[in-house]
C-alpha positions in Angstrom: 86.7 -155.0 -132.4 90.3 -154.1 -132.9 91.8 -152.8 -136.1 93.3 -155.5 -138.3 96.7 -155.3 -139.6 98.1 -157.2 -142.3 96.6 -160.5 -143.5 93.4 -159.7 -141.0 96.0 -160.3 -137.8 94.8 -158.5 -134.8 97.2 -155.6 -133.5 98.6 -155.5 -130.3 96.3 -153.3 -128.4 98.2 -153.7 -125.2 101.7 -151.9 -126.8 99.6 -149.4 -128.9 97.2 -148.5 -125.4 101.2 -148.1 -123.5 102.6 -145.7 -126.4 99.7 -143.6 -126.0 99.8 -143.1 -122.6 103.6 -142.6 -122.6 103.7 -140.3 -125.5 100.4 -138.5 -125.7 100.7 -136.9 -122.1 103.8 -135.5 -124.3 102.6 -134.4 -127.0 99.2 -132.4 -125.6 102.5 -130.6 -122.9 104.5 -129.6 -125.7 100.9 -128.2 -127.8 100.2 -126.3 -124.6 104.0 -125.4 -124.4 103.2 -123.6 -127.7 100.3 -121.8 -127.2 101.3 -120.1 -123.5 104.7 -119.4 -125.6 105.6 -115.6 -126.7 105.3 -116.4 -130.4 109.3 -116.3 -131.0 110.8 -119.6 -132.3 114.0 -118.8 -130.6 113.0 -118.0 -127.1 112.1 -121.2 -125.3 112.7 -122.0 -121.3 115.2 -124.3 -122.3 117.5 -121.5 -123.8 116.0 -118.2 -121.8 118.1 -117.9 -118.7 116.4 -116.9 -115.4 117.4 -113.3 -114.8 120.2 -112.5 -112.9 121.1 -109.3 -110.3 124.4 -108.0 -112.2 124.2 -105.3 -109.0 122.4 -105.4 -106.0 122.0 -101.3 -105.1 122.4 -99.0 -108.2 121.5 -95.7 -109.1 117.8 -95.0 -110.7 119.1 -94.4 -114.1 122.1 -96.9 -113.8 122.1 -97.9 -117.1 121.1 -94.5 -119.3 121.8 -93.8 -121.8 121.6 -97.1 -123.4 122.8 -95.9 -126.5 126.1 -95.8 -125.5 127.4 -99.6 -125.5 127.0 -100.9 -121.8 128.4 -104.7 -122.2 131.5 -106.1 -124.0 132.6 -110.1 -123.6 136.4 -109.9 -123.9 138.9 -112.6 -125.3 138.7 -114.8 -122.6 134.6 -115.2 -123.2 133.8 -112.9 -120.0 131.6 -110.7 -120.1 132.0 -107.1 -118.7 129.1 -104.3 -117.9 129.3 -100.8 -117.0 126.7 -98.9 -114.6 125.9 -96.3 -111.9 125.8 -97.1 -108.3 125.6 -94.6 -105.3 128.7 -95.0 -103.7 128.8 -93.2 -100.1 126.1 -90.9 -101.4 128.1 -90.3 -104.6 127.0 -91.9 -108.2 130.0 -93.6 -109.6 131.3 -95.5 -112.5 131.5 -99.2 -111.9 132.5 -102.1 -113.8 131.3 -106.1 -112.9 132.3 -109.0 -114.6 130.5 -112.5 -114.8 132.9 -115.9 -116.0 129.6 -118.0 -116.5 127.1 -116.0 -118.7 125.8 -114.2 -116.5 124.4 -116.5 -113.7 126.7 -113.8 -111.7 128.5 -111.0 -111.3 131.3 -109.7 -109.5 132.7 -106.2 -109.2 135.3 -105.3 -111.3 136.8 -101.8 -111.0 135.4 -98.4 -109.9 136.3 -96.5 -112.6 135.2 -92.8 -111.4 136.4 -91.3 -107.6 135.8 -88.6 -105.5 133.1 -86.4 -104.0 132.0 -85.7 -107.5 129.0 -87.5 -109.3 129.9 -89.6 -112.5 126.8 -91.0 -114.5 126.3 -91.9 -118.3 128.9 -94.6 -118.9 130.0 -96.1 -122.0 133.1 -98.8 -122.8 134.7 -100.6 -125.8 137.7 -102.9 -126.3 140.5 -103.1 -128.1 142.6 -106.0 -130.1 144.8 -106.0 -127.4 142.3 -106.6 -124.4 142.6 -102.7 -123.2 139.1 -102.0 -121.8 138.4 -98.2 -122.5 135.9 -96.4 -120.6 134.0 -92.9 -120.9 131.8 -90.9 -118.9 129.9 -87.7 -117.7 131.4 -86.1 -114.4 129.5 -83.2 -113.4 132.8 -81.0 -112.0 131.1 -77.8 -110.2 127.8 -79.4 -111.2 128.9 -78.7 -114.9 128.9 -82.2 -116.9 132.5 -83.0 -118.1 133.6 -86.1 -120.2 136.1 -88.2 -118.6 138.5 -91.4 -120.1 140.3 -94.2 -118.5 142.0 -97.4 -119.6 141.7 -100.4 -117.8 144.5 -103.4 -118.9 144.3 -105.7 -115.0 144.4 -102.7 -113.3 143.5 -99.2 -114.0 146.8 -97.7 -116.8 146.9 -94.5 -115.3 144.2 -91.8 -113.1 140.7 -90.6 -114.7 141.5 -88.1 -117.5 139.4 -85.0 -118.6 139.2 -85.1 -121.8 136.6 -82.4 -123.0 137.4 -78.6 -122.5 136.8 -76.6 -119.4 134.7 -74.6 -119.4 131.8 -75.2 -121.4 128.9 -78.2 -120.6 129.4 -81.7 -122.0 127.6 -84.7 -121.5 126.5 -88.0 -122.8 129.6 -89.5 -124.2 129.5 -92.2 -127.3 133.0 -94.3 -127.7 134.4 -96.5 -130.3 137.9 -97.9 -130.6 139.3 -98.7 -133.9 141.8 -101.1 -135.2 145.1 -100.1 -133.4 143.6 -99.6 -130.2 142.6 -95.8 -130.4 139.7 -94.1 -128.9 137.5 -91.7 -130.4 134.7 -90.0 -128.5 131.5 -87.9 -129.4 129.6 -86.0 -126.5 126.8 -82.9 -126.8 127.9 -79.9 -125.3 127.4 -76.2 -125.5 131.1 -73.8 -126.9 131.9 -71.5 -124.7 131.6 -68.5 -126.9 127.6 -69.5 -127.7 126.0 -68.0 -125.1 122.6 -66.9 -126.5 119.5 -68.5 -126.8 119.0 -70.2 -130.4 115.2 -70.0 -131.1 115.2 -73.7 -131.0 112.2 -75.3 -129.5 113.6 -75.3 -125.9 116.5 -72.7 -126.2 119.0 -75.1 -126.1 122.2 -74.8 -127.8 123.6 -78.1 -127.6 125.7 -79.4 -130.2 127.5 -82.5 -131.1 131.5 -82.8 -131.0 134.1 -85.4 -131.7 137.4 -85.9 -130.2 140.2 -88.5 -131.0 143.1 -90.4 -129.6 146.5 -90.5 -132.3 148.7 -92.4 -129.8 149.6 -88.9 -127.9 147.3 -86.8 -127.8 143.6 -86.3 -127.9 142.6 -84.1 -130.7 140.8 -80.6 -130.7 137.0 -81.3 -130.3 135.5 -81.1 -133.0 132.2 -79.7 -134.5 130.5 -82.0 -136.5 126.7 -81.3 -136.5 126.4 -78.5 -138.6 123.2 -76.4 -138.6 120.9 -75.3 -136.0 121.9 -76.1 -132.7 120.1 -78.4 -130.2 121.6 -81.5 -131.5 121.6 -84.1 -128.8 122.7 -88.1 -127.4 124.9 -89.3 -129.8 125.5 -92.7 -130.7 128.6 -94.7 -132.5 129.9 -97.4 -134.0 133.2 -98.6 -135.6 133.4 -100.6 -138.8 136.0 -103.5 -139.7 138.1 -101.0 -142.4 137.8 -98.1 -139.5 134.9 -95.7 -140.6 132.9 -94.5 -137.8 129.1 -94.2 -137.8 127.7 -91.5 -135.9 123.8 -90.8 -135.1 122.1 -87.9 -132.8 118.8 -86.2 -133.3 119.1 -82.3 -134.2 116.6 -79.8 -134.2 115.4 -78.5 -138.4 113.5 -75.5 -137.2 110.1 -77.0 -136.7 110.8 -80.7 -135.5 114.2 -83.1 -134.4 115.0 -85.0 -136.9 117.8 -88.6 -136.4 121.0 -87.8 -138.6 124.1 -89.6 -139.7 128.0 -88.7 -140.4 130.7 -91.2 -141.5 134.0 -90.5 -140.8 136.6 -91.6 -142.6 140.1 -89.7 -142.0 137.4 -87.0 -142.0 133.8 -86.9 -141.4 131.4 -86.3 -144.0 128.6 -83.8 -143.9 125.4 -85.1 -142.1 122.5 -86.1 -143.8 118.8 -86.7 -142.6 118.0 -90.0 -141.8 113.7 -89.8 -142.5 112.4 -86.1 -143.2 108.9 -86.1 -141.4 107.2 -83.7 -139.7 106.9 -86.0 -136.4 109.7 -85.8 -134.0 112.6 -89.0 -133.8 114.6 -88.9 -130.5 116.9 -91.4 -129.3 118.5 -93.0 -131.6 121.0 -95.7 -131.9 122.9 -97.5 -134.1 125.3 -100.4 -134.8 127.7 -102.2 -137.8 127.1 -105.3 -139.5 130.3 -107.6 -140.8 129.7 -105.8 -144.2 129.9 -102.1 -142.7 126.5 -101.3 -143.0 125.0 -99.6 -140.4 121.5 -100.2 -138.9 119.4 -97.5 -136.9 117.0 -97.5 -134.4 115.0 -94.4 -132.7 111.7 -92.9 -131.5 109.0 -91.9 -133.5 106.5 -89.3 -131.8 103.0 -88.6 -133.2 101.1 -86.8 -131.0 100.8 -88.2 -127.5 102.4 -91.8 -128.9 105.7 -92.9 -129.8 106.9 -96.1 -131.5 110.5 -97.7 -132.3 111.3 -97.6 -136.0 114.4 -99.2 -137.9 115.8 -98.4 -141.1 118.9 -100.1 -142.6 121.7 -98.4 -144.8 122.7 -99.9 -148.0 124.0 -98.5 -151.4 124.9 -94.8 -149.7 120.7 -95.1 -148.9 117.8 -95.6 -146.0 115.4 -98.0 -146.2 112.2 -97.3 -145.4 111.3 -97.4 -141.6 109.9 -100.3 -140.5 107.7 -99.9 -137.1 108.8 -102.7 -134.5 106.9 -101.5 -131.5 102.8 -101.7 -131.2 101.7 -97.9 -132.1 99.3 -98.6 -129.0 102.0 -98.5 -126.6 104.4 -95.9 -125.9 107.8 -97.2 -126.3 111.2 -95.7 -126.0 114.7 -95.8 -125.7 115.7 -98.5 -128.0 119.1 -100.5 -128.2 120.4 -102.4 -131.4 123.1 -104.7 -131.6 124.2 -106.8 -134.6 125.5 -110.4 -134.8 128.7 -111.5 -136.9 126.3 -113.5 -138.5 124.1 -110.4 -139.5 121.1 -111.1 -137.1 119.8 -108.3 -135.5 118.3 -107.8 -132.3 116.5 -104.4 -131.1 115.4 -104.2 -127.4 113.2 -100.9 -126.0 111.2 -100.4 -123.0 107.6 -99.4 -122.8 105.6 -96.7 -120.9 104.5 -99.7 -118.2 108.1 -100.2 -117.4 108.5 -103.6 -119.5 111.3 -104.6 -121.7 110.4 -105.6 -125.0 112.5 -107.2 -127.9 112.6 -108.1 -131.2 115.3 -110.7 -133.7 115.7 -109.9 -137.4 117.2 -113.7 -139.7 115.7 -113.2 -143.0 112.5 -112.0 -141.2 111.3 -109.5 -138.5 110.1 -112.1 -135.7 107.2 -111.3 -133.8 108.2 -109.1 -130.7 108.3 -110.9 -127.1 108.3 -109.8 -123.6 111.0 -110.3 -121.6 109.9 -108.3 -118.7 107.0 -107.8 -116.6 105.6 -105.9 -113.5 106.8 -102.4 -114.1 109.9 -100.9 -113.2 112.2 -101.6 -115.8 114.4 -99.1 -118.0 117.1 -98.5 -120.1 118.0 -102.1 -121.8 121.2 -102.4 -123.5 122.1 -104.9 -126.1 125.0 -107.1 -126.8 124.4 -109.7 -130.1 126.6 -113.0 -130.8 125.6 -116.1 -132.9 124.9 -117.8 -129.9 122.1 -115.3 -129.1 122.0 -111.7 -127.4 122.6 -110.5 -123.6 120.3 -107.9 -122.2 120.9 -105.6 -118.9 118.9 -103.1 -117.8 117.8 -101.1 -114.7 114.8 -102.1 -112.5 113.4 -99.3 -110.1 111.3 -100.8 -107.3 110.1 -99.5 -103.8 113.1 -100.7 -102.1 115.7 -99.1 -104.1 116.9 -99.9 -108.1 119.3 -102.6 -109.1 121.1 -103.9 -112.3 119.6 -107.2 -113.9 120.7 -109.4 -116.8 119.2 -111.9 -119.2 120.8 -114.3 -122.3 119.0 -115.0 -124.8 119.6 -118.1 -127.4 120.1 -121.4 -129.1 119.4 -124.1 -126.9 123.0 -126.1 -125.7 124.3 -127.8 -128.5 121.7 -126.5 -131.2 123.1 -124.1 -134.3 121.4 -121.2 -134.5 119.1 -121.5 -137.7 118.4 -125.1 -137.4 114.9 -126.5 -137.7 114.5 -127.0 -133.7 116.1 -123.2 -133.3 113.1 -122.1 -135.6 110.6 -124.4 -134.9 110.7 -124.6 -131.0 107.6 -126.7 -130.2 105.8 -128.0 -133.4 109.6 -129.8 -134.0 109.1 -131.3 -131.1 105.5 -132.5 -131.4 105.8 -133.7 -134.7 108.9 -135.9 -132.9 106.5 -137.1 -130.6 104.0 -138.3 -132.9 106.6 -139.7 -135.0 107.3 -142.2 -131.6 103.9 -143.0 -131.2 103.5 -144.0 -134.8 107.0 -146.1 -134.9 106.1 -147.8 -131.4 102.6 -148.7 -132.7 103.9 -150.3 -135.9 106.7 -152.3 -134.0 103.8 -154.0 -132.0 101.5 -154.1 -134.6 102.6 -157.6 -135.7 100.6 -160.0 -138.1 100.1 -163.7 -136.8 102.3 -165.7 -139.2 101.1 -169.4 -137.9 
């Protein structure tokens, strides 16, 4: 018997039985949809690029260290990448662009030259366009920092601009708001020659340079304390303070610390006093000047990527984003005008992981799998975050390149954005109800 609608009429079984088979088939694809789905609103196939080859033949560490910022989209909305590929036997600076998201790439500019190799690139840009571009050059096998300035074409040959002699390595750039540079590295002063008693005898330490408009200034010492302070990381703020971040050496474990500058740099502080070691860390700005850490933590045989945000001249606590299970490292953070943060690290399997703070840490996803991936490096909009990163297989290592975001035409935050699948089931259900009560007329004769 079929179901009775108003005044005992029968239904139309014939419209009801076509909505169902229209829309159910629907419905039960977009419930599966949901369940195979990482479990992050935002990251759906219909906003998840494929990934893209940014660079075909790179080095094995192409993209280390991803602390130092590795992607920049300029004023015209392209985006620009810096990386390592062997050039004639020789590791060099390049630079590739991409006019369409990413889908590809095309190279830019080599930045480094000569028989000499150049590794551990990092850029920035100014108001005015001016890419600016640092890196390691290892002259007589010693690392060096070197600068360039690329406006079209490249404003004038590479420049050394740490002393000689003396090591230094692993350079961290920001540019502020009239267009000049400032750089930290780690090296070792010429004049500290003996060991330090630190864990490994190293003597490393962390020093700052800048750019006045004619001249670069007299590095500068500004990790006071033991030595063996190491990979610095930096960011600029809107009024012009720099943030700084490295991990130093206390005399039993390294600790992450933190310096602002501004006209001078302040006295660093511990970021978390534990008695487990924190390498790698990195940091970034958010509209309001508040800067937002991210690093290893090492127990033992395990490490884990923890974040702590600074507010009111204080750290929060550190909040674990990585499964303890896994060993993860070398984490990347980038921060959205909007104030969303995205963190990205790489695991002990070779897979890229990542997670999105909006009001709420969001379940991590994996963006990655098979092995053979290192090194991510972050760039955050509202529209979503980019993500390169260097994958090692058999056959050699390449550069590769993933968006991540709202869905064409959605706002980030809205209900779809958030919702992904359920939205669109409870749509579809919504149709099957509407097309059963337009056919589900009474009999009025």
């Amino acid at each position: 018997m079929f179901a009775q609608g108003c005044r005992g009429a029968v239904a139309n079984p014939p419209a009801v039985h076509f909505a169902a088979r229209t829309l159910l088939p629907a419905i039960f694809a977009a419930l599966a949809a949901s369940v195979a789905m990482p479990r992050v609103p935002w990251l759906r196939p219909a906003n998840a690029q494929s990934v893209s080859t940014l660079a075909a033949s790179a080095a094995d560490d192409a993209t280390s260290s991803n602390n130092q910022v590795k992607l920049v989209r300029d004023r015209a909305g392209q985006l620009i990448a810096a990386y390592v590929q062997n050039i004639d036997g020789t590791p060099q600076v390049i630079l590739a662009v991409s006019q369409d998201e990413g889908r590809s790439w095309t190279p830019l500019a080599q930045a480094s030259s000569g028989p000499i190799a150049s590794r551990l690139p990092t850029l920035d840009l100014d108001g005015g366009g001016r890419l600016h571009v640092a890196w390691t050059r290892y002259d007589d096998g010693v690392g060096k920092i070197y600068y360039r300035v690329w406006q079209g074409r490249w404003v004038a040959p590479q420049q050394r601009i740490s002393p000689s002699p003396g090591y230094a390595g692993f350079p961290a750039l920001a540019v502020d708001g009239v267009g000049n540079p400032h750089v930290l590295w780690y090296g070792i002063r010429a004049a500290a020659s003996q060991p330090s008693g630190t864990r490994h005898e190293s003597i490393y330490e962390i020093f700052y340079t800048g750019y006045d408009g004619r001249a670069w200034s007299p590095p500068l010492l500004i990790s006071t304390g033991l030595p063996d302070a190491i990979n610095p990381a930096m960011a600029g703020d809107r009024t012009g303070r720099l943030h700084a971040a490295w991990y130093q050496f206390d005399g039993r474990v390294y600790q992450v610390r933190y310096a602002v500058r501004d006209r001078t740099w302040s006295g660093p502080e511990t970021v978390l006093a534990t008695r487990y070691d924190a390498f790698s860390p990195d940091l970034a700005v958010d509209a309001g000047g508040q800067a937002v850490l991210v690093w290893e933590h090492h127990d033992g045989l395990s490490s884990s990527i923890q974040f702590a945000r600074r507010s009111g001249g204080a750290w929060s606590d550190p909040v674990d984003l990585s499964n303890p299970a896994a060993a993860c490292r070398h984490p990347s953070i980038s921060v959205a005008p909007s104030g969303t943060v995205y963190v990205a690290w790489e695991t002990d399997t070779g897979e890229i992981h990542l997670r999105r703070f909006l009001s709420r840490w969001e379940p991590a996803v994996r963006l990655t799998a098979g092995g053979g991936d290192s090194f991510p490096s972050l760039l955050a909009s509202d529209q979503g975050a980019s993500v390169i990163w260097t994958h090692s297989a058999q056959r050699g290592s390449s550069v590769r390149y993933l968006r991540l975001g709202s869905a064409p035409g959605t706002p980030p935050g809205s209900p779809v954005d958030r919702f992904g699948p359920p939205v669109l089931v409870a749509a579809a259900l919504l149709l099957v109800l509407l097309a059963a009560r337009r056919h589900f007329r009474p009999k009025t004769g």
